[in-house]
N, CA, C and O of each residue as an XYZ file, in Angstrom:
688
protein
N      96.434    102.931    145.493
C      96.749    101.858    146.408
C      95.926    100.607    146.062
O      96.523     99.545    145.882
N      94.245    100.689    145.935
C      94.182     99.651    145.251
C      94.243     98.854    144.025
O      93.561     97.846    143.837
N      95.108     99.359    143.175
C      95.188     99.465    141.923
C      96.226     98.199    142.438
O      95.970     97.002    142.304
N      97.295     98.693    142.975
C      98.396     97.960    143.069
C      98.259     96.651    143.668
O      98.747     95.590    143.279
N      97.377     96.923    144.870
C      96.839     95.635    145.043
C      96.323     94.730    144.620
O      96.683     93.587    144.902
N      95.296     95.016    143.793
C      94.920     94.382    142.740
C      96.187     93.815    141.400
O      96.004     92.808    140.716
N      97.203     94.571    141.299
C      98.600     94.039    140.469
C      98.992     93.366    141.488
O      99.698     92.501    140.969
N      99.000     93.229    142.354
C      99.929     92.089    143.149
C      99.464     91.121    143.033
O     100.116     90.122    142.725
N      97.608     91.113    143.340
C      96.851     89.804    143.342
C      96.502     89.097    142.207
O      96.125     87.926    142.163
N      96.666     89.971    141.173
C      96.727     88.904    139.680
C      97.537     89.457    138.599
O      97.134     89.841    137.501
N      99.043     89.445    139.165
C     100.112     89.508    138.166
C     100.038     88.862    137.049
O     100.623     89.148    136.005
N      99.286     87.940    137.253
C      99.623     86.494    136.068
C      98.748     87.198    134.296
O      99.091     87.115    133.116
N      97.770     87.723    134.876
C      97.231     89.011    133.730
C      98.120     89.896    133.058
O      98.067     90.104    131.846
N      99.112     90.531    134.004
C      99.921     91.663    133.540
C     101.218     90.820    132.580
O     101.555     91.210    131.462
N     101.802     89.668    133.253
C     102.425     88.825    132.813
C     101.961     88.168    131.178
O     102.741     87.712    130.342
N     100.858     88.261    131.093
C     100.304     87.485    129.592
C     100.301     88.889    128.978
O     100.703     88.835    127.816
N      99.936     90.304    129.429
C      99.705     91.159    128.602
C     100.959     91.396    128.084
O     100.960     92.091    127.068
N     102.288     90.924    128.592
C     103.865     92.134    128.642
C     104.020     90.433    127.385
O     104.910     90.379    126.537
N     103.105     89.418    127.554
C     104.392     88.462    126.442
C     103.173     88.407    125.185
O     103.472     87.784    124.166
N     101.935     89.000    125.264
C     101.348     89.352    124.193
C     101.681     90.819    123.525
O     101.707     90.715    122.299
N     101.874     91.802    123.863
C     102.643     92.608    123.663
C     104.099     92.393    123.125
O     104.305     93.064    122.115
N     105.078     91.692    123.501
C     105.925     91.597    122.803
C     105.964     91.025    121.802
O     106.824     91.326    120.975
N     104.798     89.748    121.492
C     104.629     89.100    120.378
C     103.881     89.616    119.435
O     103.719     88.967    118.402
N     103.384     90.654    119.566
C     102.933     91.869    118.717
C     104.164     92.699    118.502
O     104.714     92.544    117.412
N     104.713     93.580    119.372
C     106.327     94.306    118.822
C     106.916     93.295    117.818
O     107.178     93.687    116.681
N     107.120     92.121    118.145
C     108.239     90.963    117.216
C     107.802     90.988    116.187
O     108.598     90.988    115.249
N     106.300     91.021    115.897
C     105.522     90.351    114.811
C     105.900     91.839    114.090
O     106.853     91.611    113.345
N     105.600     93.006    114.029
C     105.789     94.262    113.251
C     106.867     94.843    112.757
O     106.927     95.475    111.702
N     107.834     94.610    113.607
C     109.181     94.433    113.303
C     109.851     93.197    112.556
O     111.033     93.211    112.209
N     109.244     92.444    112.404
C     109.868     91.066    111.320
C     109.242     91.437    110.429
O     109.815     91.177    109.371
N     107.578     92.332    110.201
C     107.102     92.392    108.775
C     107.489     93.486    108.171
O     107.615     93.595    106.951
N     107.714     94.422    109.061
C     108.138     95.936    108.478
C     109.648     96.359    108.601
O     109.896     97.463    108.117
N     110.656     95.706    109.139
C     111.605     96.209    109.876
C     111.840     97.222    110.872
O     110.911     97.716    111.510
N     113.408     97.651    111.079
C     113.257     98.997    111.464
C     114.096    100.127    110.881
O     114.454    101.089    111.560
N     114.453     99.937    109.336
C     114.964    100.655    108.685
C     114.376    101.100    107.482
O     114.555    100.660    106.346
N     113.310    102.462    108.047
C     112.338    102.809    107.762
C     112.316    104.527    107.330
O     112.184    105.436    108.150
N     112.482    104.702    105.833
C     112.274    106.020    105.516
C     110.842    106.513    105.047
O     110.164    106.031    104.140
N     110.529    107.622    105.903
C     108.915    108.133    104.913
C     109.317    109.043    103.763
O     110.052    110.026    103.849
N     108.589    108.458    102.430
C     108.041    109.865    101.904
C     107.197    110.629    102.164
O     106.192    109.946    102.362
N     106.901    111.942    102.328
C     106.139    112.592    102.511
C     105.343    113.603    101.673
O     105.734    114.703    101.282
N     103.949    112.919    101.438
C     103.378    113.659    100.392
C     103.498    113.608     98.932
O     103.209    114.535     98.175
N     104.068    112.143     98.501
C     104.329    111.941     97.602
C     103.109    111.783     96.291
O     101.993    111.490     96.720
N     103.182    111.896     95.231
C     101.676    111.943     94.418
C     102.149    110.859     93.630
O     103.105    110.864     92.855
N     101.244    109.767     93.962
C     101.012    108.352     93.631
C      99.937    108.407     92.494
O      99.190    109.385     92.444
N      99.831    107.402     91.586
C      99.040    107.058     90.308
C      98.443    106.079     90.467
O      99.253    105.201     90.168
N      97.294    105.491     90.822
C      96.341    104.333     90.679
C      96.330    103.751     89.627
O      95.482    104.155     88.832
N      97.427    102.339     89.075
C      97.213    101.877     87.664
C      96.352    100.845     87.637
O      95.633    100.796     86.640
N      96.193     99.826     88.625
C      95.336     98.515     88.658
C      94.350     98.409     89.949
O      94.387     99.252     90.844
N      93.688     97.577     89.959
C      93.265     97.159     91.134
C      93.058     95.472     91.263
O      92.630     94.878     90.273
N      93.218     95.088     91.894
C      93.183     93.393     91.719
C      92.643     92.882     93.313
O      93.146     93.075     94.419
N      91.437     92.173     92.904
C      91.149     91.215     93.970
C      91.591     89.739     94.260
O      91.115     89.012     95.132
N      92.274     89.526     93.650
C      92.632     88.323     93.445
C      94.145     87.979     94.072
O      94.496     86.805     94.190
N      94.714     88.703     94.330
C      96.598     88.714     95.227
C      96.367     88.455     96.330
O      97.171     87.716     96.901
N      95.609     88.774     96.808
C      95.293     88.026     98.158
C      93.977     87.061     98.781
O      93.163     87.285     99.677
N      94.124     86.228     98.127
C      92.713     85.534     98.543
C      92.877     84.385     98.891
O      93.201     83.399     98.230
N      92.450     84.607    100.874
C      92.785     83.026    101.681
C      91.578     82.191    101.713
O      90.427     82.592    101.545
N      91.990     80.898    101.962
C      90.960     79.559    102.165
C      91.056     79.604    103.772
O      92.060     79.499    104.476
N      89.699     79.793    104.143
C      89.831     79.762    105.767
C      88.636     78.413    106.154
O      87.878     77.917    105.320
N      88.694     78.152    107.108
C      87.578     76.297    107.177
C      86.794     77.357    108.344
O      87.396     78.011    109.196
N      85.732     77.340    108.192
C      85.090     77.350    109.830
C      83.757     76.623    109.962
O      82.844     76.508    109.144
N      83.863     76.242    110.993
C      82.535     75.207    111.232
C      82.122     73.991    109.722
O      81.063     73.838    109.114
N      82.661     73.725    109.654
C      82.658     72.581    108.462
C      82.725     73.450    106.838
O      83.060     72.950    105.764
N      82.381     74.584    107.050
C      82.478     75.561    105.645
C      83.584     75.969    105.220
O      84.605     75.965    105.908
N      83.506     76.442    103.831
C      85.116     76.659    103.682
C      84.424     78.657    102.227
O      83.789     78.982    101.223
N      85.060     79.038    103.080
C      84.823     80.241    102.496
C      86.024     81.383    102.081
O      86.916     81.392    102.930
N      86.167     82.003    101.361
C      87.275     83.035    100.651
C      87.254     84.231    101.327
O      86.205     84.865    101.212
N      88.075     84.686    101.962
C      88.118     86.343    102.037
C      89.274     86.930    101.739
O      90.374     86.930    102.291
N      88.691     87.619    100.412
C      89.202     88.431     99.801
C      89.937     89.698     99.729
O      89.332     90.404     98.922
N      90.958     90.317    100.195
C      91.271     90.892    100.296
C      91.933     92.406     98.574
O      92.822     92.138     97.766
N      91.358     93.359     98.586
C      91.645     94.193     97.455
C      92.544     94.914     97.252
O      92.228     95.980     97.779
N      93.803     95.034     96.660
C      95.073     95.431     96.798
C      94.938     96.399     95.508
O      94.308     95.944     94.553
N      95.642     98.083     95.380
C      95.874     98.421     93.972
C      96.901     98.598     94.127
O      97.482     98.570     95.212
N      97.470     98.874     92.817
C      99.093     99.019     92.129
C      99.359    100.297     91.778
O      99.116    100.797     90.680
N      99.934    100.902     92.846
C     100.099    102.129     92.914
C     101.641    102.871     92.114
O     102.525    102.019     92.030
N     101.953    103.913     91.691
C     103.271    104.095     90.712
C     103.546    105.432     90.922
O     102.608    106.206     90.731
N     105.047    106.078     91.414
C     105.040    107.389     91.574
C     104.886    108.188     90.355
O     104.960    107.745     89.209
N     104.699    109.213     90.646
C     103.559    110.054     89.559
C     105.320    110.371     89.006
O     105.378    109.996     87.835
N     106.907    111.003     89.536
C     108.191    110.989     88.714
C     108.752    110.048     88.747
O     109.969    110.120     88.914
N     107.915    108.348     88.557
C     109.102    107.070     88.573
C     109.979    107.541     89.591
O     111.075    107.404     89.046
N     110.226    108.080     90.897
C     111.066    108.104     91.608
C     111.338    106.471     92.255
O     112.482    106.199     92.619
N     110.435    105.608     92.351
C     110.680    104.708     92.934
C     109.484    103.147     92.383
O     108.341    103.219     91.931
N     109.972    102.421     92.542
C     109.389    101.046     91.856
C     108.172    100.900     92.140
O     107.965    101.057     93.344
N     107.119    100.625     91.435
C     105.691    100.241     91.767
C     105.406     99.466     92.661
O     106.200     98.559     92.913
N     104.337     99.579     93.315
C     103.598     98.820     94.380
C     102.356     98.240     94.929
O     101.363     98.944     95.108
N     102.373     97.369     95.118
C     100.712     97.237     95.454
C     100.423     97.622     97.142
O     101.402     97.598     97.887
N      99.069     97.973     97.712
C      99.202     98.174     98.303
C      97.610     98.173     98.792
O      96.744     98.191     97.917
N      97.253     98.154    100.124
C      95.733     97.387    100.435
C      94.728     98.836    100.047
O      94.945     99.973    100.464
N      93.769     98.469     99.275
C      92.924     99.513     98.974
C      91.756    100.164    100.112
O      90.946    100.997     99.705
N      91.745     99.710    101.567
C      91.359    100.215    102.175
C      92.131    101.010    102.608
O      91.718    102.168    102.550
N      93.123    100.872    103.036
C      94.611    102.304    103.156
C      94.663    103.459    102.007
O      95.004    104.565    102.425
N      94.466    103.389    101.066
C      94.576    104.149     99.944
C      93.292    104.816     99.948
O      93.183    105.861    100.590
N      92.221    104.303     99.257
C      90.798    104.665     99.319
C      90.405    105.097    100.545
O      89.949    106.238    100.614
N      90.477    104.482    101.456
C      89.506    104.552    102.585
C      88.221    103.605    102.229
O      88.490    102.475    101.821
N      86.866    103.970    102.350
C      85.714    103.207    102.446
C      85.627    103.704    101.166
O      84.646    103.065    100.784
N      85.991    104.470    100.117
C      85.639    104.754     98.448
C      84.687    103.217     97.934
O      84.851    102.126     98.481
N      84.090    103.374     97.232
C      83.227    102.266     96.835
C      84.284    101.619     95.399
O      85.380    102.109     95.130
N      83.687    100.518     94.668
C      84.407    100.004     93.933
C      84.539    101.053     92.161
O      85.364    101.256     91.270
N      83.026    101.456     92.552
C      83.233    102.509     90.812
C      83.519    103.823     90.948
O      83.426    104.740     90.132
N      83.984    103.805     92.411
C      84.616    105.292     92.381
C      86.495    105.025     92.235
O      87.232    105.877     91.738
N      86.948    103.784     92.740
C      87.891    104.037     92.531
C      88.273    103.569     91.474
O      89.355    104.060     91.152
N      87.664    102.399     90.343
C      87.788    102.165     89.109
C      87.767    103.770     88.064
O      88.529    103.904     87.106
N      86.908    104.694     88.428
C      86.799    106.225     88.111
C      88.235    106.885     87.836
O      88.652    107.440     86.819
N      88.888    106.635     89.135
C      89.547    107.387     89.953
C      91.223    106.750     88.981
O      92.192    107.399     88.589
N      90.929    105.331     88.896
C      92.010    104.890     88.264
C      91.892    105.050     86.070
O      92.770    105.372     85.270
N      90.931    104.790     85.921
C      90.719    105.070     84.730
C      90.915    107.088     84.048
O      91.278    107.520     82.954
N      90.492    107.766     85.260
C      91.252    109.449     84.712
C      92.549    109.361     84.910
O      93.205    110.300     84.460
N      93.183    108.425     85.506
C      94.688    108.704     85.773
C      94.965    109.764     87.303
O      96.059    110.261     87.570
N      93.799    109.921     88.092
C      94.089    110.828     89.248
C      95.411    110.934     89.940
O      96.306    110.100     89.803
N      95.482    111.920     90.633
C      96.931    111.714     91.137
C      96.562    111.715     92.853
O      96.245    112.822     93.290
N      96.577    110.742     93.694
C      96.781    110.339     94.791
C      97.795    111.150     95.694
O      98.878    111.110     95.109
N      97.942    112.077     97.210
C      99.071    112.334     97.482
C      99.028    111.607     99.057
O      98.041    111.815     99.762
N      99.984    110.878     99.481
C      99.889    109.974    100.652
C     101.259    109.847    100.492
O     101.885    110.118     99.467
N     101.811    109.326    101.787
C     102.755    109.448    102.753
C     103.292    107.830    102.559
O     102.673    106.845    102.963
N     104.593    107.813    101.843
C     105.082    106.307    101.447
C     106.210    105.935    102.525
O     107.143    106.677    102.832
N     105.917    104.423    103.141
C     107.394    104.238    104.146
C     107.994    103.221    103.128
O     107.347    102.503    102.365
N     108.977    103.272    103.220
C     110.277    102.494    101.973
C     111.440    102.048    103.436
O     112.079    102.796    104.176
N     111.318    100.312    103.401
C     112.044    100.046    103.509
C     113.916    100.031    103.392
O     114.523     99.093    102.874
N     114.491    101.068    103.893
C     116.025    101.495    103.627
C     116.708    100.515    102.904
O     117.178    100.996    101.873
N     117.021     98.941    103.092
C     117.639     98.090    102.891
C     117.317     97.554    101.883
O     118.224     97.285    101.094
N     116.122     97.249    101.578
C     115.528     96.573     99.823
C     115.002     97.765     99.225
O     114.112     97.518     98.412
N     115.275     98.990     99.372
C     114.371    100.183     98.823
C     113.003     99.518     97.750
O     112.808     99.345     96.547
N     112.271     99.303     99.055
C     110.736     98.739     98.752
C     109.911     99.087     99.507
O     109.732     98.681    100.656
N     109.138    100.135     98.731
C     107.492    100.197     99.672
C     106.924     98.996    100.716
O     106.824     97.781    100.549
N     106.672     99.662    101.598
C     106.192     98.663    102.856
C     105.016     99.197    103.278
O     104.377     98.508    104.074
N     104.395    100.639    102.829
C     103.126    100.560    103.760
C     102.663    101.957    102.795
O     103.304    102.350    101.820
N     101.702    102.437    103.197
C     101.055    103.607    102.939
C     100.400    104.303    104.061
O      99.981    103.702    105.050
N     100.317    105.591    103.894
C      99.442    106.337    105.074
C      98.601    107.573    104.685
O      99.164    108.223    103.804
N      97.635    107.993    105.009
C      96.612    109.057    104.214
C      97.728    110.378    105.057
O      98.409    111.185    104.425
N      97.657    110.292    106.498
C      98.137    111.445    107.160
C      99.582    111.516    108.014
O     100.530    112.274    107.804
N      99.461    110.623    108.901
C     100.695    109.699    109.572
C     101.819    109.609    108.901
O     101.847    109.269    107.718
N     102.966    109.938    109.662
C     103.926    109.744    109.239
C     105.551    109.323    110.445
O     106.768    109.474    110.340
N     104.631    108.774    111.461
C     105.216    108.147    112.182
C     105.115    106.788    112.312
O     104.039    106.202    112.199
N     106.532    106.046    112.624
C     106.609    104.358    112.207
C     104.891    104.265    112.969
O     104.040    103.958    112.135
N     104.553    104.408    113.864
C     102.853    104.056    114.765
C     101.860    104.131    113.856
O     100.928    103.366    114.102
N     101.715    104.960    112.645
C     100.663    105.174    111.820
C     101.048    104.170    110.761
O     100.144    103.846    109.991
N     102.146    103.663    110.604
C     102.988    102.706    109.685
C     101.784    101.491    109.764
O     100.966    101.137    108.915
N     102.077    100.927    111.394
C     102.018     99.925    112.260
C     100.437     99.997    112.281
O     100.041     98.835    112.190
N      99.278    100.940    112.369
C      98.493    101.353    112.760
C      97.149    100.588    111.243
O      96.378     99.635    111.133
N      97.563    101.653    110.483
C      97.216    101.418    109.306
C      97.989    100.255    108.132
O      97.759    100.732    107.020
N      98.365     99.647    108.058
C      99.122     98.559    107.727
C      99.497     97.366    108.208
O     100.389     96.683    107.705
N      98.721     97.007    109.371
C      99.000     95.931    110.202
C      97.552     95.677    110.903
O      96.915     96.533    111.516
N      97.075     94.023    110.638
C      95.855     93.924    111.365
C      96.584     93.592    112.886
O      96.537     94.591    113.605
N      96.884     93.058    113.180
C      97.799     92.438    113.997
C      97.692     93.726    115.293
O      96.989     93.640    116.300
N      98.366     94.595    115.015
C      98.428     95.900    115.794
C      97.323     96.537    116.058
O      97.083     96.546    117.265
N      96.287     97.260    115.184
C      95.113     97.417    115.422
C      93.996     96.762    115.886
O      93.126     97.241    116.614
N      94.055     95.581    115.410
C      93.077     94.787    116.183
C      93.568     94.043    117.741
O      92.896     93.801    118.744
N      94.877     93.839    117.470
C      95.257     92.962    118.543
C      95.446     93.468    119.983
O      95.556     92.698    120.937
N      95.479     94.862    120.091
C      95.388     95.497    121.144
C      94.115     96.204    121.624
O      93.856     96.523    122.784
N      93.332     96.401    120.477
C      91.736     96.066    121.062
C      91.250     94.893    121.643
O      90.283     94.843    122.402
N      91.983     93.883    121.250
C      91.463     92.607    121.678
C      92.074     92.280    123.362
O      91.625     91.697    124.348
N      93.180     92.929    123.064
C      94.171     92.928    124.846
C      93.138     93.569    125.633
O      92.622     93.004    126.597
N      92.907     94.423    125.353
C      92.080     95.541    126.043
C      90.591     94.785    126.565
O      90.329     95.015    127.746
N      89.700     94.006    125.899
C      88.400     93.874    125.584
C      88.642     92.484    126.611
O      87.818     92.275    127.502
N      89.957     91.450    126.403
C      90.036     90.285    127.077
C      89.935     90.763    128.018
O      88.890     90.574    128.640
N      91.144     91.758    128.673
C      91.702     92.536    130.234
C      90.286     92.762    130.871
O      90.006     92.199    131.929
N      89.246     93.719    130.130
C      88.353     94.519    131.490
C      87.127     92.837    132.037
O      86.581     92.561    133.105
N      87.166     92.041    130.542
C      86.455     90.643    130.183
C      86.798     90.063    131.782
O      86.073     89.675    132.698
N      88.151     90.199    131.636
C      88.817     89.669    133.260
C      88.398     89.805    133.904
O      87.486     89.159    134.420
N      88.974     90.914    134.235
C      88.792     92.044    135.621
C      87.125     91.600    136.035
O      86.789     91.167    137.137
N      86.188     91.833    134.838
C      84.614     91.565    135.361
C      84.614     90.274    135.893
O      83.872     89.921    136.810
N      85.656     89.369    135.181
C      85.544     87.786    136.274
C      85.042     87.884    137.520
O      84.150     87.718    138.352
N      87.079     88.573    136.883
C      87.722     88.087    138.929
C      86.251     88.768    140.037
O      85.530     88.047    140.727
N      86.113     90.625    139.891
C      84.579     91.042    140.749
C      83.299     89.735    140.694
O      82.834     89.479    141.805
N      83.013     89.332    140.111
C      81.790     88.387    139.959
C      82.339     87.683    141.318
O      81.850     87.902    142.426
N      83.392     86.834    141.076
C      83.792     85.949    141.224
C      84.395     86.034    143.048
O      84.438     85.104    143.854
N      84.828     87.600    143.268
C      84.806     87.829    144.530
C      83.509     87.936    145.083
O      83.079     87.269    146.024
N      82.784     88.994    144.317
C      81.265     88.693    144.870
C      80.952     87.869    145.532
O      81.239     87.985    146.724
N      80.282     86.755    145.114
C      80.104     85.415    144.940
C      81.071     84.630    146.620
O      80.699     84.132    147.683
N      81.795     84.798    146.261
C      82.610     84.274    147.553
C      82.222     85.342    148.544
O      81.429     84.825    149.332
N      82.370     86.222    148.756
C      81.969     87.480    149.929
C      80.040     86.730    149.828
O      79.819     86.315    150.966
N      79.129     86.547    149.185
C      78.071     86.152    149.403
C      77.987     84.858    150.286
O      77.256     84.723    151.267
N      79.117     83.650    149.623
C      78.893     82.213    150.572
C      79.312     82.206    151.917
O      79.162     81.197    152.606
């Protein structure tokens, strides 16, 4: 009961969460689609690694600094399907840089869970375990992972307002 009350008295919260939320659904679905096949367990080949495919110019506070992002070029171990790059923290995990230079120089064989776009039959994501579109979305999307920690962290940020803020008035 007071839960609800509290939703009655500041809808305008629930209201920003349902159109930040959808602008997160929109955003994952325009990058990934929704015509979405997994492989499962497929044994991938580490041929490259490149730091350099993704590297933005961001300004902050009068500085202007690079972050780099590390992508490798991954290749099915039977050419079943076209090479790919793909973010080396998804692949590796936290692996350091001369383990996976190691790892690519024996020719190892990688086995992880590939989603292939149906319509351009093109790799769209990778997954160590997951193999639901959520682990797609999860691991392959900052947007999703971070952005609903951040819903979360703004929301209770609130909520501690608004209490202060009744406090405060119940005190004057």
């Amino acid at each position: 009961m007071r839960f609800l009350n509290f939703v009655k008295r500041h809808y305008k919260i629930f209201v920003v969460n349902f159109i930040v939320l959808g602008f997160i659904a929109f955003t994952l679905l325009a990058q990934f689609g929704v015509h979405v096949r997994v492989d499962k367990g497929v044994n991938l080949i580490p041929v490259e690694i490149d730091s350099s495919q993704s590297t933005k110019y961001i300004r902050m506070h009068s500085k202007s600094i690079f972050v780099t992002e590390r992508y490798v070029y991954l290749r099915y171990e039977n050419e079943a399907q076209k090479p790919f790059w793909a973010p080396v923290s998804v692949v590796f995990g936290r692996a350091g840089e001369d383990e996976i230079k190691a790892r690519i120089q024996e020719g190892d064989v990688i086995k992880r869970n590939v989603f292939i776009n149906t319509k351009t039959n093109e790799a769209i994501g990778v997954t160590r375990n997951g193999t639901s579109i959520l682990a797609l979305y999860y691991h392959n999307s900052k947007m999703f992972r971070y952005g609903i920690l951040i819903l979360i962290i703004v929301d209770i940020f609130i909520g501690l307002l608004i209490q202060v803020r009744k406090t405060k008035s119940k005190g004057k």
